[in-house]
C-alpha positions as CSV (number, residue, x, y, z in Angstrom):
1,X,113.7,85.4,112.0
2,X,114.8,87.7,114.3
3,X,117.9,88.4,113.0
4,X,116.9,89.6,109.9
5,X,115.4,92.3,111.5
6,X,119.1,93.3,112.8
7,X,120.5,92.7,109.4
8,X,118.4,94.9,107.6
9,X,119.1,97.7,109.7
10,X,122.9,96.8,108.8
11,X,122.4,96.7,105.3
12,X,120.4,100.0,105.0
13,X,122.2,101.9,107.0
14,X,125.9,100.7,106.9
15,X,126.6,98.4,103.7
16,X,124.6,99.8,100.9
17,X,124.0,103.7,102.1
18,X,126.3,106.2,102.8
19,X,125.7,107.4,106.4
20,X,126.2,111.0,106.0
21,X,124.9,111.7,103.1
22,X,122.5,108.9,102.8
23,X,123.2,108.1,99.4
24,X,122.7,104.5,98.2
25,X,126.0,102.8,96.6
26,X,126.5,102.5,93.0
27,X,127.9,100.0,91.2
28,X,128.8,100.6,87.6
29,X,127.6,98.0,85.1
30,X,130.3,97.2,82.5
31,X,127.7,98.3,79.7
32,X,124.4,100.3,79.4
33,X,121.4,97.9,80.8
34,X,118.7,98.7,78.5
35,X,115.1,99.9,80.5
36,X,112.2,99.3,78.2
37,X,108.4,98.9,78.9
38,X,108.6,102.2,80.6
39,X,105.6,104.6,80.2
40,X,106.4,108.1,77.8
41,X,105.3,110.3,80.9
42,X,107.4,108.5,83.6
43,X,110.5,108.7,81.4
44,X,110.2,112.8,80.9
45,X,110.2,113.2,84.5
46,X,112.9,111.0,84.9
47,X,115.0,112.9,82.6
48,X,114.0,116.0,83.9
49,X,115.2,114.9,87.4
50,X,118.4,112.9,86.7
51,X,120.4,114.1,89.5
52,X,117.5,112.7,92.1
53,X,118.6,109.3,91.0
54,X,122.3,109.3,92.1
55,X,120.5,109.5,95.5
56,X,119.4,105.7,95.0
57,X,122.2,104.7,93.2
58,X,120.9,104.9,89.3
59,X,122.6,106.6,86.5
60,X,120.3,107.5,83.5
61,X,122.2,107.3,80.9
62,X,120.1,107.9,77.9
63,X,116.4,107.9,77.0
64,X,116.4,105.1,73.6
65,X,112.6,106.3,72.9
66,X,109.3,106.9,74.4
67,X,109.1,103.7,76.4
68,X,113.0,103.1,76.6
69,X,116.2,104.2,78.9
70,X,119.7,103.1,79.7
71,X,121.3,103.5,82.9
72,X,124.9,102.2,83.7
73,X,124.9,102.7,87.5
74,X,122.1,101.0,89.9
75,X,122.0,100.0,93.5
76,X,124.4,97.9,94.7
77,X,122.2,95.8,96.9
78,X,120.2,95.3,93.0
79,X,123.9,93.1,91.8
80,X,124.2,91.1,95.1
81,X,120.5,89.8,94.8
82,X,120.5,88.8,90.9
83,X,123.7,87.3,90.9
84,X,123.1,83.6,90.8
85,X,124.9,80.6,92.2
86,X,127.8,80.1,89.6
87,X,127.8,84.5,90.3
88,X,126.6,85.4,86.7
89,X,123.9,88.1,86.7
90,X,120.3,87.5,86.2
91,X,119.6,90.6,83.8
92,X,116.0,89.6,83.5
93,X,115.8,89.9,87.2
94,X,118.1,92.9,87.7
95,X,116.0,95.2,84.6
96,X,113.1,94.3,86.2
97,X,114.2,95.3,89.7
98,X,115.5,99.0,88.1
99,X,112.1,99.6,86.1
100,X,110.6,98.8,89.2
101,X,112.6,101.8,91.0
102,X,112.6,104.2,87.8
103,X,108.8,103.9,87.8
104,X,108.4,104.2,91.6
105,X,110.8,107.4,91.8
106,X,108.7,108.2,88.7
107,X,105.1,107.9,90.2
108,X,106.4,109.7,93.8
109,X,107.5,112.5,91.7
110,X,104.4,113.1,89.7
111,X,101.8,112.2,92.3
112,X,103.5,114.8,95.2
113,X,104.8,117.2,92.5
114,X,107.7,117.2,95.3
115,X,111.6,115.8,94.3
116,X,112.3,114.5,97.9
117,X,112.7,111.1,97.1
118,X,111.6,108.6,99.9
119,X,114.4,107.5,102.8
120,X,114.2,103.7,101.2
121,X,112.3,103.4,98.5
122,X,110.3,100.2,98.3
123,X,111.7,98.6,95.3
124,X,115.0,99.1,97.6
125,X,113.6,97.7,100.7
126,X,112.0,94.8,99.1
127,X,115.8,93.9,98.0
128,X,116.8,94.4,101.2
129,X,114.3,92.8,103.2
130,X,114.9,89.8,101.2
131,X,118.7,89.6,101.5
132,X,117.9,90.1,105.0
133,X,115.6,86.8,105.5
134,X,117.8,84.8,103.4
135,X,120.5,84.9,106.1
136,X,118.1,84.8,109.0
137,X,118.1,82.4,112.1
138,X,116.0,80.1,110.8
139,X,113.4,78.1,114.0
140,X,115.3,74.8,114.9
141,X,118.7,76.4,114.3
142,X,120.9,75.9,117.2
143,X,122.0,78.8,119.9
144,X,124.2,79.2,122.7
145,X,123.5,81.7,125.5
146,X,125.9,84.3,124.5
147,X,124.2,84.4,120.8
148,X,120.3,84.7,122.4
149,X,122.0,87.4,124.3
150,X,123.6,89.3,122.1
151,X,120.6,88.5,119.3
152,X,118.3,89.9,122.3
153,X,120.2,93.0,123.1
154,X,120.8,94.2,119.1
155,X,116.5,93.5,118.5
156,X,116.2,96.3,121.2
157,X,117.6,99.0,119.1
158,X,115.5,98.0,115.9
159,X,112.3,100.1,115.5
160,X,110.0,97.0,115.4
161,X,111.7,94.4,117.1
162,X,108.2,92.2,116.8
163,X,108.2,91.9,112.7
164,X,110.6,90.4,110.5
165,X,112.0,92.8,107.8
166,X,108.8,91.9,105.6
167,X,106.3,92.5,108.6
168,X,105.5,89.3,109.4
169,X,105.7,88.4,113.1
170,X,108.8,87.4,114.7
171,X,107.6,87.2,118.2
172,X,104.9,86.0,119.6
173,X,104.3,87.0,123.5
174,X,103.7,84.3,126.2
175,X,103.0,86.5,128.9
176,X,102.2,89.5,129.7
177,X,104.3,90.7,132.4
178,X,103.3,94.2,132.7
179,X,100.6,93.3,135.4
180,X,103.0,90.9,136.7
181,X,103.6,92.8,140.2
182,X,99.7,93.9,140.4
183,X,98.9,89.9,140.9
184,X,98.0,88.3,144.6
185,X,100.1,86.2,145.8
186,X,99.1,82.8,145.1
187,X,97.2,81.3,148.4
188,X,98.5,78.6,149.4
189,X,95.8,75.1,150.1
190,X,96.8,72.3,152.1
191,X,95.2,69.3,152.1
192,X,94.9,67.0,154.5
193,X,94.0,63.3,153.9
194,X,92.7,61.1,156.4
195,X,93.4,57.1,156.6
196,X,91.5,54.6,158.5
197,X,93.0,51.7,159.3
């Protein structure tokens, strides 16, 4: 579990974003992936605000009709989690991940009345944090010293080192040893026994 902490960091930050410009990766689909079930209003200020979207890796294509789009670019974390094991795409899985992002830029958008779109967007992270957990060390799973050291050291840098990447608890303290040095020495007790004989 800890490790996916560690990973998601990677992910975010080094194989799905750009680091400078902190753009998320696009992949381009070989056809238009058709959005529907979309709301009229969410759409209009979708279209209005196409360029936000190359930010998370979308490409609106075309708005079909009031409750329909097409994009031909999305994330590329969206194509690594939808691909199933013989590696053909889940599209089910994959338009439901995008409306999921279209209508949270969407929402953001009309509820701030702002166009900074958030650093990860939760239909992102969710992605993410899953991919992340899927390759976790799992409890039972053996270690050596060097890899509890080097797992150890890399959890230090994360920004909450105590929750897994979907903020359940990855460790659970035995001790507090922050009093540690505050404590009296333990008294030592002899006891004597006596035998008759």
């Amino acid at each position: 579990m800890l490790v996916n902490i560690i990973k998601l960091k990677f992910f975010v930050f080094s194989g799905y974003r750009d680091k400078k410009s902190y753009r998320f990766f696009a992949k381009k689909l070989r056809g238009d992936l058709l959005i529907s079930d979309m709301n009229s209003e969410s759409l209009q200020i979708l279209a209005q605000h196409r360029k936000l979207l190359i930010n998370v890796g979308i490409h609106l294509t075309s708005i079909v009709n009031s409750t329909s789009c097409t994009v031909d670019r999305v994330p590329k974390c969206f194509l690594k989690k939808v691909k199933s094991y013989n590696h053909e795409l889940n599209f089910d899985r994959l338009i439901k991940n995008v409306r999921q992002l279209l209508l949270e830029i969407a929402n953001g958008i009309a509820e701030s009345k702002c166009t900074i779109l958030p650093m990860l967007p939760i239909a992102i992270n969710n992605i993410i944090a899953s991919e992340a957990c899927h390759g976790a060390i799992k409890f039972g799973d053996p270690l050596n010293v060097e890899e509890c050291t080097t797992l150890i050291k890399a959890l230090q840098d994360t920004k909450a080192p105590t929750r897994c990447a979907h903020g359940r608890p990855s460790i659970v303290p035995l001790i507090d040893l922050t009093d540690l040095g505050n404590l009296k020495p333990p008294v030592k007790v002899c006891f004597l026994f006596f035998v008759s004989i």
